[in-house]
C-alpha positions as protocol buffer text, in pm:
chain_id: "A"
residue {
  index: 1
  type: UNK
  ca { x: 862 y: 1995 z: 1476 }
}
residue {
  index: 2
  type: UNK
  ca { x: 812 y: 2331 z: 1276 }
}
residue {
  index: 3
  type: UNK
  ca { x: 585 y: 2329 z: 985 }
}
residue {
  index: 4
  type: UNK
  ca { x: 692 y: 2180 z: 689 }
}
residue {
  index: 5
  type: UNK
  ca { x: 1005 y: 2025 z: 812 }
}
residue {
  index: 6
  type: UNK
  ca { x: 1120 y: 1699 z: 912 }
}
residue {
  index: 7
  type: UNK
  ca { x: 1426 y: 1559 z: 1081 }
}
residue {
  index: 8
  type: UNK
  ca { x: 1545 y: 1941 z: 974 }
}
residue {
  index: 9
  type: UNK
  ca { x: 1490 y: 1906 z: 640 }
}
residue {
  index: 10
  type: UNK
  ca { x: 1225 y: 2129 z: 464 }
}
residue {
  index: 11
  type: UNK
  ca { x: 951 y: 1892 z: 283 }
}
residue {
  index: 12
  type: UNK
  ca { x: 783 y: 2023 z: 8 }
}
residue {
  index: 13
  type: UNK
  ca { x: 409 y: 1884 z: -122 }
}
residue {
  index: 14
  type: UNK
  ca { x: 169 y: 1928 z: -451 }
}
residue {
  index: 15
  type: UNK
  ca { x: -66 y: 1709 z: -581 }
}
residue {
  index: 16
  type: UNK
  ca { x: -271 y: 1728 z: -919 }
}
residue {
  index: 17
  type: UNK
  ca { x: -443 y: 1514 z: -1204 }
}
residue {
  index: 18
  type: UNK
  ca { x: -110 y: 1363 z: -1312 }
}
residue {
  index: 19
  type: UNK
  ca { x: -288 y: 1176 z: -1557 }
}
residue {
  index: 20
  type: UNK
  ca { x: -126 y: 1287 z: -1820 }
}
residue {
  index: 21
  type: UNK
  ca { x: 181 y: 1384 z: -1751 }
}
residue {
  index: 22
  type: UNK
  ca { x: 314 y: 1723 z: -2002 }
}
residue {
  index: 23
  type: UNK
  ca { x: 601 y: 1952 z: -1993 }
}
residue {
  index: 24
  type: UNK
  ca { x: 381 y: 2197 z: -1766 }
}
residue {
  index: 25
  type: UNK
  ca { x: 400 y: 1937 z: -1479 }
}
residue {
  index: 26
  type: UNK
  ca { x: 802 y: 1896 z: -1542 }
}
residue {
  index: 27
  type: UNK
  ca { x: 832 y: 2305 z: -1478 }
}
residue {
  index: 28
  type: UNK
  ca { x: 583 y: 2282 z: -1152 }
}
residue {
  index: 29
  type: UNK
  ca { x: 743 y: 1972 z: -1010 }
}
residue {
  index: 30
  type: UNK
  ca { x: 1139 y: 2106 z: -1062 }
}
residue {
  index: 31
  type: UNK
  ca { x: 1038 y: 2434 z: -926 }
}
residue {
  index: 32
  type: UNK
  ca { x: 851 y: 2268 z: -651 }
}
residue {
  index: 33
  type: UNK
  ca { x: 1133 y: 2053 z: -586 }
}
residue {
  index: 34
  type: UNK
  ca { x: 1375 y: 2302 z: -546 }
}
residue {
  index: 35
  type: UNK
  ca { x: 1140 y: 2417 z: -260 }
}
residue {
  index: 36
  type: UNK
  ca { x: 1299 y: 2227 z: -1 }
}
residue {
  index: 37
  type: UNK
  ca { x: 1524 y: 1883 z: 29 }
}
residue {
  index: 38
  type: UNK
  ca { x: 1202 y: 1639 z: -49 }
}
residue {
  index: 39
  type: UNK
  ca { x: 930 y: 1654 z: -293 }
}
residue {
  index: 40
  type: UNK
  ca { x: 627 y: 1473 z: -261 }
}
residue {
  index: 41
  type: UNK
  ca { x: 348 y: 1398 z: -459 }
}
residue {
  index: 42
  type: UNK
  ca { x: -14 y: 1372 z: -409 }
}
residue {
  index: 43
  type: UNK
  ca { x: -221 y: 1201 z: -661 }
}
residue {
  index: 44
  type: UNK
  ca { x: -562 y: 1320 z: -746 }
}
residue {
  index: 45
  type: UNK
  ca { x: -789 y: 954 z: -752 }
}
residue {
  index: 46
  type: UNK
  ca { x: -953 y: 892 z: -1113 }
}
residue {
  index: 47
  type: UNK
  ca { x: -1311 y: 1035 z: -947 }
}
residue {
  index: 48
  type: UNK
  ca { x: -1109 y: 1342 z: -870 }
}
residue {
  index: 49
  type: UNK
  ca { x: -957 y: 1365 z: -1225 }
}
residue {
  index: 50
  type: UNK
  ca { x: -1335 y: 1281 z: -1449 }
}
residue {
  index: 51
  type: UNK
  ca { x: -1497 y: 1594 z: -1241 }
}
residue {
  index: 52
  type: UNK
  ca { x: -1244 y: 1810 z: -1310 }
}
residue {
  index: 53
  type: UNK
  ca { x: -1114 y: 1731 z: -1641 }
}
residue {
  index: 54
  type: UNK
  ca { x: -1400 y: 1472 z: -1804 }
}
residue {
  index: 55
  type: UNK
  ca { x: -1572 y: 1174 z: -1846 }
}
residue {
  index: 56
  type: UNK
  ca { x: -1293 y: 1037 z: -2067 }
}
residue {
  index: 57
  type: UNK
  ca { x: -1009 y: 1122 z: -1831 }
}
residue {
  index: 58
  type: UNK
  ca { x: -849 y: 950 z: -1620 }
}
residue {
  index: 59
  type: UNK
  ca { x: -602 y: 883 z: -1942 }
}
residue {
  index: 60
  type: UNK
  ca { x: -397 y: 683 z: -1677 }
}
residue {
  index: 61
  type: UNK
  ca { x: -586 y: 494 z: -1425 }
}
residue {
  index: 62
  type: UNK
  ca { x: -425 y: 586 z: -1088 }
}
residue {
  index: 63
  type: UNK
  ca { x: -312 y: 275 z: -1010 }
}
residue {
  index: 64
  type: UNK
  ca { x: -70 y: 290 z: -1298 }
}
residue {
  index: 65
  type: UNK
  ca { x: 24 y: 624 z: -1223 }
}
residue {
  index: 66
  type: UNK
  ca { x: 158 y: 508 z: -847 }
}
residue {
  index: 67
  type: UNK
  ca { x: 329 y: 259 z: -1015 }
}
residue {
  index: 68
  type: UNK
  ca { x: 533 y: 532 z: -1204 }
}
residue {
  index: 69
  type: UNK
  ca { x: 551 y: 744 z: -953 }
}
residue {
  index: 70
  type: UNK
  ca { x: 700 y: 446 z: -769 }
}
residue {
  index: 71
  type: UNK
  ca { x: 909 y: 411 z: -934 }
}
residue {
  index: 72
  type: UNK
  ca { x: 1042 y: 764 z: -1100 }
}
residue {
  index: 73
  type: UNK
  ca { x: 1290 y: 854 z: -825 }
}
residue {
  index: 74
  type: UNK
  ca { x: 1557 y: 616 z: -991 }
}
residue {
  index: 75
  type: UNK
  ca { x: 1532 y: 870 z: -1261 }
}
residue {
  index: 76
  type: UNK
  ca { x: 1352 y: 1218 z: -1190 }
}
residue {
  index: 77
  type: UNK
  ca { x: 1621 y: 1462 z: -1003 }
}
residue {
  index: 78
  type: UNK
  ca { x: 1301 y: 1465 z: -704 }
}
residue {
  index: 79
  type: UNK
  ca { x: 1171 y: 1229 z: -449 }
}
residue {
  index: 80
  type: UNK
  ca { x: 818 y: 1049 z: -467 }
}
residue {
  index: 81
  type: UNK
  ca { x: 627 y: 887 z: -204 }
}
residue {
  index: 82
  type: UNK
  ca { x: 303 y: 702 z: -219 }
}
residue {
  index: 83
  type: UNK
  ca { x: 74 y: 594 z: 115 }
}
């Protein structure tokens, strides 16, 4: 299998602190989504989030955030997967 591809279609990944999700995440997921055929999306854990943005971040717990990302692909033009 060549990198990045799958069943010959090109997958595409980011992650981040999707915490809070803002119209700067919309541009980076669209343009990573129109990468390749499949987007997916790593979640930073809520340790991962309070080092890098603060102690009072998470603003979402990332259990909720799954859930939404879960369940976005009925309505976000890109595909989400969670392990």
């Amino acid at each position: 299998m060549a990198p990045g591809k799958r069943n010959g279609k090109r997958v595409v990944f980011t992650n981040g602190c999707y915490d809070l999700l803002h119209p700067g995440h919309i541009k980076l997921l669209e343009a990573a989504r129109s990468m390749g055929d499949a987007l997916v999306v790593g979640l930073n854990s809520d340790e991962s989030v309070r080092t890098l943005k603060g102690a009072d971040r998470p603003v979402i717990p990332n259990k909720s955030a799954q859930r939404f990302w879960r369940t976005s692909n009925a309505w976000m033009p890109w595909s989400s997967s969670m392990n």
